[in-house]
N, C-alpha and C positions, 0 to 999 in steps of 0.2 A: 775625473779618473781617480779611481781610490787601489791601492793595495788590500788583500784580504790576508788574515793569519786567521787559521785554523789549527788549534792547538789543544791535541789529545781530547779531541770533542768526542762524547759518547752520548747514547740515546738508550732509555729504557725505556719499555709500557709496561707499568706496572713492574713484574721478576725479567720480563722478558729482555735483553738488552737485544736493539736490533743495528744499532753502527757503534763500532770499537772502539773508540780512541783515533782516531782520525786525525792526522797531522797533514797543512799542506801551506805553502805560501801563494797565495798568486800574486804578479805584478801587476801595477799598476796599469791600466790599459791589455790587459792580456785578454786574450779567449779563450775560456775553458771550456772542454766540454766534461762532463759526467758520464762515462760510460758503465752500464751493467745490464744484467738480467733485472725482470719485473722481481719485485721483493729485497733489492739486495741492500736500500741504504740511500741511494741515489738523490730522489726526490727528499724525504727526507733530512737528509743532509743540505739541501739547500732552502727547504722551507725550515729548518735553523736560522742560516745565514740571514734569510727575509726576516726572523723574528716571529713567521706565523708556526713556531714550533721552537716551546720550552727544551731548553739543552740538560742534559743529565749529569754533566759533568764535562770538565774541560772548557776553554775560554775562544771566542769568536771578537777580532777586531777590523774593525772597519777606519782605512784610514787613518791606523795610530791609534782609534780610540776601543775600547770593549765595550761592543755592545749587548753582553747578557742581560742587562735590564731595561735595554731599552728597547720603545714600542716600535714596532716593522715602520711606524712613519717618519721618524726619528731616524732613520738607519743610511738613507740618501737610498735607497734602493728603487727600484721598479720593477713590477714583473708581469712574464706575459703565461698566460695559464693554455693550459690541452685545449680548454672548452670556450674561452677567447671570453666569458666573463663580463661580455658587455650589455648595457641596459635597452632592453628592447623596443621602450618607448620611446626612448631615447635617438635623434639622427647620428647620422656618424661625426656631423661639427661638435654634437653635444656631447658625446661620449668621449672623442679626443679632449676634448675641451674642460672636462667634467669638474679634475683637480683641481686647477685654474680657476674654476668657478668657488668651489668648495674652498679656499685660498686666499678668493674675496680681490682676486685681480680684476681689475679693470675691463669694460667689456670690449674697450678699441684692441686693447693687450692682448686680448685672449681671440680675438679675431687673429688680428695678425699672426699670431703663433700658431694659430690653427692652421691657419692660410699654409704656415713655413714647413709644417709636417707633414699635410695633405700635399703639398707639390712635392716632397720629398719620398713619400709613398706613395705617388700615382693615383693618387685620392681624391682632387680635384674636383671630378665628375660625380661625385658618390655625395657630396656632404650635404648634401639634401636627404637622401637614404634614411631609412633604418635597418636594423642589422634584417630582419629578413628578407630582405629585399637583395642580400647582398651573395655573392659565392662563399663557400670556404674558404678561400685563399683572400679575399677582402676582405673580410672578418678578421683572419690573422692580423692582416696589414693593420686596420685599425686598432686592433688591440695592443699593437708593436705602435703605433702615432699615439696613444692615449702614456702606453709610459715613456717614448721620447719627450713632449710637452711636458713632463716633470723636471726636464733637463738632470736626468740622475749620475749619482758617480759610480754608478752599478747597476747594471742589468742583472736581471733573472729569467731563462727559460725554464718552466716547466714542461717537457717533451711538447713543445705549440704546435709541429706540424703531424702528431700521431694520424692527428682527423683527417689528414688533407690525402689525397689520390696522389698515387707515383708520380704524374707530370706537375701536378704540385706543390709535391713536397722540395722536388729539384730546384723551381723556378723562385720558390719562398726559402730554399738555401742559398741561394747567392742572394737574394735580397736583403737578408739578415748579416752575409760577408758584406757587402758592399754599405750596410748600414753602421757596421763596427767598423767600419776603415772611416768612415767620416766623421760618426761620435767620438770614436775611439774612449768610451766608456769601457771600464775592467766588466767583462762577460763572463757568465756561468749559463754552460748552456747543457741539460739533461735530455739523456737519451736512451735507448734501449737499440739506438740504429746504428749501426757499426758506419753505415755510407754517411749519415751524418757527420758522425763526429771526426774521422778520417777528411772529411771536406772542409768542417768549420773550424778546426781545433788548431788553436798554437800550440797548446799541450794537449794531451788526452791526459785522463784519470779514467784508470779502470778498478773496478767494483765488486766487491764477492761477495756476499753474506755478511754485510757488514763493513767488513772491511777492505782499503784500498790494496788492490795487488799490481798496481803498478802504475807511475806516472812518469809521464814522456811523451814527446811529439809524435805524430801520427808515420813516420817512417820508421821510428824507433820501435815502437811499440808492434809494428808491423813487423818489421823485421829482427828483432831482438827481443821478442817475448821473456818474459822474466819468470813466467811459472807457467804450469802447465794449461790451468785453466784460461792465462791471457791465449795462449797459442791456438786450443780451441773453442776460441770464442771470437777473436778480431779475426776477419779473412773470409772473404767469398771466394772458395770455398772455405772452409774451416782448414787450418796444419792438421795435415793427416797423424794420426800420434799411434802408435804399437810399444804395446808392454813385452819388454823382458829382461833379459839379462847377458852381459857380457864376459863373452866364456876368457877362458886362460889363454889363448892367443889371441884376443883384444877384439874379436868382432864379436857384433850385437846377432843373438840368438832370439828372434822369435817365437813365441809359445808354441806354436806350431811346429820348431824345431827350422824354420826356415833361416839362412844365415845372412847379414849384411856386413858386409865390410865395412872400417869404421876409417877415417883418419888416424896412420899409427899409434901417433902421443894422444888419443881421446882411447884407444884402446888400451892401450898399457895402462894410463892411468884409472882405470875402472875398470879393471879386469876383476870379475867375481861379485861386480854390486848388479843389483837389478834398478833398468835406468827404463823410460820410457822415450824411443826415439820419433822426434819431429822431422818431419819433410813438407815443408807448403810445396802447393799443385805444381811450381814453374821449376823444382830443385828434381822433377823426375822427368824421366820423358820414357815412351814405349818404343817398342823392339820385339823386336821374334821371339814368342816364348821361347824356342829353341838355343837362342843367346845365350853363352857361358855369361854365370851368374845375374841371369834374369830372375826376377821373383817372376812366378805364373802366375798370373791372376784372368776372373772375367768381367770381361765388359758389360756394364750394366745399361747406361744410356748416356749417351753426349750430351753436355745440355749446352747448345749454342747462344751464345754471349753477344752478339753482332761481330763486334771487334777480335772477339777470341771463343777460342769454344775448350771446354773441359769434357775430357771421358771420367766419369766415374766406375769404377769397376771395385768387382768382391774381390774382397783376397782373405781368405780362411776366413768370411762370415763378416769381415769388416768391409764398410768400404773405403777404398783410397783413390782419389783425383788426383789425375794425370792432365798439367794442361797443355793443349795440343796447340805445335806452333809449323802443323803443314796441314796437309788436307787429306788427312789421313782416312781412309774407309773402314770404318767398323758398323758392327750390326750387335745387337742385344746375343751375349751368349758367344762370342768372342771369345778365343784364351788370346790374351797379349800377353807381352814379356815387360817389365817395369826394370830401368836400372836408375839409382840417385844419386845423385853429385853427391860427393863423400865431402866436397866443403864446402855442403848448406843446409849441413844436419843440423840437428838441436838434438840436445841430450837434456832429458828431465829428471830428478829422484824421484824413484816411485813410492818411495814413502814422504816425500817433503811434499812434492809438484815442482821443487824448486830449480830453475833451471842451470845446471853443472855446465852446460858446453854448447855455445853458440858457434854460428858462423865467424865472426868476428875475434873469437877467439880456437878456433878449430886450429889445433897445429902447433898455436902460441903460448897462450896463456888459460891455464887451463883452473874453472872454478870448482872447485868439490865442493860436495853440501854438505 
């Protein structure tokens, strides 16, 4: 187990610089996940940390030490790649095996330790194999046995289960939890999947263009979005988000000129700024359009969830999800009526993203941007 400090790390190509300055500590033993969109830094930023990628600027320490000049072998690291990166001619004993050989251990050693990775990943049956012979998700597995047998103070995911099918990707996420409860190696794990990193992560780090927009546990970050882009980005569905602005007696004005009443002290104190307001799907619920101060909207399609099901419906050209917690009957083309608990909004600046007014502080403590 190793600590990481990531400090004002930056990346150019060439003019182009594509991660900012990048500040972050993890601890020792911790799981991190990396969340963002394709492009924004992500990967990147952690083929730094491996060393297979020259830093721009800013310092990377592994365990106390910086390692800027030193080579990815050097680094105590291991990692497990999208495309699982194993040698075809190769069986699965040899391929787990490979570094160990390369290392120049012994070959009773390197048995045995095969032995302790293969029963630890259900591998047993396989080490006879070579990779074609094997599924997607035993490929994973052995490419996650090849850098356990390093016995590393660091893990690396680069998004390993992108390839894998939905009941696979599930079934190789608790295998990867339940393999950091037993390593308890410091984890970086990249992602582009909100269900992942919500599942795997002691913290999440979220990802923009470069730069981090927000880091925190996955209820945190769920529930207390910090800017506007984290709110629609984390969340199936996405926080529904409407631009406008808060008139002279403290409710939010819709572009459309439709009205929402605010929490008193969230109104007064931003009467006159244009804010964009958040509601995730579970802070509304539907109602008779006819309902004094119902927003009208129409229903577009339910999309049922097993356990829960969400209506999505238009409202003035946008859509906004409603999640449904009866058994309510709608058809395509529906007017509902929307009302939203006034304390589980979010307040955003529409010129920052930055978020002025959470749940958590609705009523209380109130942040201006």
């Amino acid at each position: 187990m190793a600590p990481i400090s990531i400090r004002d790390v930056k990346k150019s190509y060439g003019k182009t610089p594509v991660v900012h300055g990048v500040d972050l500590e993890i601890e020792s033993g911790e799981f991190i996940v990396i969340l963002g969109p394709s492009g924004c830094g992500k990967s990147t930023l952690l083929r730094m940390v491996a060393g297979l990628e020259e830093i721009s600027g800013g310092e990377i320490a592994i365990d106390g030490r910086v390692v800027n000049q030193m080579e990815p072998r050097q680094r105590g690291c291991a990692m497990v790649f999208q495309n699982y990166a194993l040698y075809p001619h190769m069986t699965v004993a040899d391929n787990i095996g490979y570094a160990l050989k390369v290392a120049g251990v012994s070959k009773a050693e390197r048995s045995r330790r095969i032995g302790e990775v293969a029963k630890a990943l259900s591998l047993e049956p396989f080490l006879a194999r070579r990779p074609m012979a094997l599924s997607g998700g035993q490929r994973q597995r052995v490419a996650m046995g090849r850098a356990m047998i390093r016995e590393p103070k660091v893990f690396l995911f680069d998004e390993p289960l992108s390839n894998l099918d939905a009941k696979l990707r599930i079934a190789m996420r608790a295998e990867i939890r339940r393999l950091h409860r037993r390593l308890g190696a410091t984890s970086i794990f990249v992602t582009h999947d909100q269900n992942e990193a919500m599942t795997l992560a002691d913290r999440i780090i979220v990802m923009n263009a470069g730069k981090v927009e927000q880091v925190g546990t996955p209820e945190d970050v769920y529930n207390f979005p910090r800017t506007r882009f984290v709110a629609g980005f984390v969340g199936t569905p996405a926080m529904n988000l409407l631009e406008g602005r808060v008139n002279e007696d403290g409710a939010f004005v819709y572009d459309q000129g439709r009205i929402v009443d605010l929490p008193q002290d969230a109104g007064q104190a931003f009467a006159g700024q244009r804010v964009v307001l958040g509601v995730r799907a579970e802070a509304a619920r539907l109602v008779s359009p006819e309902a004094q101060g119902a927003l009208v909207a129409t229903a577009d399609f339910i999309e049922e969830l097993g356990a829960s099901r969400v209506v999505h419906a238009d409202f003035d050209g946008l859509p906004f999800a409603v999640a449904l917690t009866d058994s309510v009957r709608l058809k395509p083309g529906d007017r509902v009526g929307i009302v939203i608990d006034p304390h589980r909004m979010h307040l955003y600046s529409a010129e920052t993203g930055a978020a002025i007014l959470t749940p958590a502080l609705a009523g209380t403590n109130l942040a201006h941007a």
